[in-house]
N, C-alpha and C positions, 0 to 999 in steps of 0.2 A: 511434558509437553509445553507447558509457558515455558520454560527456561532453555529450552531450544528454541523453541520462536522467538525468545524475548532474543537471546545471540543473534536469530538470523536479522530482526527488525538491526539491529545495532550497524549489524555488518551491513547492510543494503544503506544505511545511512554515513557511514565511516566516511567513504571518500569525499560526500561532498565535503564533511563537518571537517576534515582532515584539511581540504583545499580552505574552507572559510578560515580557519585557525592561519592560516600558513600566511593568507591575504591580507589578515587583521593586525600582523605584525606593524604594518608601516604607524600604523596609531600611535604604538609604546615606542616608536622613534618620534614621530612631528607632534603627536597629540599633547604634551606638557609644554611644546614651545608654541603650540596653539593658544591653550590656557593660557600661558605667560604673555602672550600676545595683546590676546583678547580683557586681559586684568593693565593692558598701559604698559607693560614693562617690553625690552626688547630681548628675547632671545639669543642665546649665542648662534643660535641656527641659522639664524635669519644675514648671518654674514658670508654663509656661501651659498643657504636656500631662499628664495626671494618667498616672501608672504603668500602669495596665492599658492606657491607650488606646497609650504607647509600646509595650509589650513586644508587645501584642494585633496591628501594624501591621510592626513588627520581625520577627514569627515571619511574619507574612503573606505579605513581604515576600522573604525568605528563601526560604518555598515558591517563593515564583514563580523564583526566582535557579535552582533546583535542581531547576525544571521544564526550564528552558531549558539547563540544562546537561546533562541528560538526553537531551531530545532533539538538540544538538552530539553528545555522545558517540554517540547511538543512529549519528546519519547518518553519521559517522567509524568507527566501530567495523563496522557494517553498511554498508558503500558499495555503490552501485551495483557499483563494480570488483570487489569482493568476491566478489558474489554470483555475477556472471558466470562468475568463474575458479572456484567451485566448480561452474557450472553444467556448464564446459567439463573439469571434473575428473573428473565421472561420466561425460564424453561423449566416452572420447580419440577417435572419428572426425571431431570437429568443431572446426574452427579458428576461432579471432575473426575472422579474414580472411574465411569463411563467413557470421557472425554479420554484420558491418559490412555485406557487400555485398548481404544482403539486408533488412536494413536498411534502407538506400539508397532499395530499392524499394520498400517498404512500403504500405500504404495508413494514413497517417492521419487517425483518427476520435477528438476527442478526447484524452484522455491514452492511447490505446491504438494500438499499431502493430501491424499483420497484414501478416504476410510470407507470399511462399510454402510457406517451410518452419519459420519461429516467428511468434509473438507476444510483443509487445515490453510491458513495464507494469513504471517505477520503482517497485513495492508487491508486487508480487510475491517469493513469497517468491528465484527464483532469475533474478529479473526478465527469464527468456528460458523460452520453453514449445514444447515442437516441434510443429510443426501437426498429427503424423502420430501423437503420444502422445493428442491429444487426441476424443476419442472422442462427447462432447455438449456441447453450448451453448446455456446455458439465464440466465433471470435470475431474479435473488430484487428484494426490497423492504424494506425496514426503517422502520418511526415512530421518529424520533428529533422530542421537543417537537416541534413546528410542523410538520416537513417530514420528507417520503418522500424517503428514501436508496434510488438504484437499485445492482444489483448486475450485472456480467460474470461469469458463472459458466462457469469453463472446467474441464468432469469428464473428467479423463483414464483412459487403461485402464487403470492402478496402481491407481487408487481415488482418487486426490487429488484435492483440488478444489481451484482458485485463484479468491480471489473479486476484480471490480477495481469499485473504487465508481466510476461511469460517470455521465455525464448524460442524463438519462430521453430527451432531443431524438436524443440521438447512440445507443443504445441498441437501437432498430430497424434504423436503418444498420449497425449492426458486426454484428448477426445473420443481414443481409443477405449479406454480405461469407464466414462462415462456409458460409454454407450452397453456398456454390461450391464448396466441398470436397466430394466424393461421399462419402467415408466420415465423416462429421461428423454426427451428429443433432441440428437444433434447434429447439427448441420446450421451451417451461415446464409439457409436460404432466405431472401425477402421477403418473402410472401408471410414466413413466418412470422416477421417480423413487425411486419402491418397489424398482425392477427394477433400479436402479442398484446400490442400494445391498445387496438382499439376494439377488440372482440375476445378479451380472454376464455371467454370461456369455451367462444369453438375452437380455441388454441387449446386449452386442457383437454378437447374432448378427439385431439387428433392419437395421444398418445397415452397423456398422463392418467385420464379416467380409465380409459380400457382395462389398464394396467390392473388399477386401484379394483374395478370390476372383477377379474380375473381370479384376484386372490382368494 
C-alpha cells in the first residue's frame, strides 16, 4: 500500500519537478559568469550577453533549482511512509497489516482508493481516512486560468475536511461508491453545509447517528 501511493505521490509531482529541472538549466549557463561578475572579474559571457540579461537569467534560473529542491525535500521530508505511521500512531487498534489487506480490496476510481474501512489518497494530509470517521461527501469546484479544478470532499465527525483534486469523469463514480455506506451523507447541498459547520451535531443527527443507532 505505501509503495504504491508513495509511486503515485511521485508521479502526480514528476511533471511539474520535470519542467522546474528543465527551467533551472539557464543558471549552470549565466550563473558562474554571474559569480565571476559579482567577485570584480569580467566574464567571457558578458561579450555577447549584456549584464542584466546574465544576472536577470542566473537568479531565474536558481529559482527554478530551489523550486525543485523543495519539492525533493517536501516528498522526502513528508513521505507517504510517514504519514501513515503517524496515522497508525493516533490509531494504536490499527495495524498496517489491516491497512494493506484492505487495501488489496479496494475499489479504484482514479487517484482515490475506497476500502471498506478507509480511504486511500497520496495528498492527504495522513494519506489513510476511516470510512466510519467519515460522516459526509460532498464535492467543491475551483477556476483556476482556463480550467475547473474538481474536488473529493471528505467531512468527518472531528470537523476535518480532506479535500482530493479528482477528475470531474471519475467524480460521480466515487460518490456513487460512498453512498453504499448507510451512515455517510452525500450530496453538495448547502444547507448541509451551514449545518456542518455551525450545528454539527443536528448534522450527525440527519444521517450518521441513525445509522450508528440501527446497528
Amino acid at each position: 500500500m505505501v509503495g504504491k501511493l508513495t509511486l503515485k505521490y511521485w508521479m502526480s509531482i514528476g511533471g511539474l519537478l520535470l519542467v522546474c529541472l528543465v527551467l533551472s538549466a539557464s543558471f549552470w549557463k549565466y550563473g558562474p559568469a554571474a559569480l565571476e561578475a559579482l567577485q570584480g572579474g569580467v566574464p567571457a559571457l558578458a561579450r555577447t550577453e549584456s549584464m542584466s540579461n546574465i544576472y536577470g537569467l542566473a537568479v531565474l534560473g536558481l529559482f527554478f533549482i530551489l523550486i525543485s529542491l523543495a519539492l525533493i525535500i517536501r516528498g522526502l521530508t513528508n513521505s507517504v511512509g510517514k504519514r501513515v505511521r503517524k496515522y497508525l500512531a493516533g490509531h494504536p487498534g490499527i495495524t498496517m497489516a489491516q491497512l494493506d489487506s484492505d487495501f488489496a480490496a479496494a475499489e479504484q476510481t482514479g487517484n482515490v482508493w475506497i476500502g471498506r474501512g478507509w480511504t486511500y489518497n497520496h495528498d492527504m494530509n495522513y494519506v489513510v481516512v476511516g470510512n466510519a470517521d467519515i460522516a459526509w461527501v460532498y464535492h467543491e469546484t475551483e477556476r483556476s486560468r482556463n480550467r475547473v479544478n474538481y474536488y473529493l470532499c471528505l467531512a468527518q465527525v472531528d470537523g476535518n475536511v480532506e479535500r482530493i483534486r479528482v477528475s470531474e469523469k471519475k467524480l460521480r463514480q466515487m460518490e456513487e461508491i460512498y453512498e453504499r455506506f448507510p451512515h455517510i451523507l452525500v450530496g453538495s447541498n448547502p444547507e448541509y453545509g451551514y449545518m456542518y459547520r455551525h450545528d454539527r451535531n443536528a448534522f450527525l443527527n440527519i444521517k450518521y447517528r441513525q445509522s450508528a443507532d440501527q446497528e
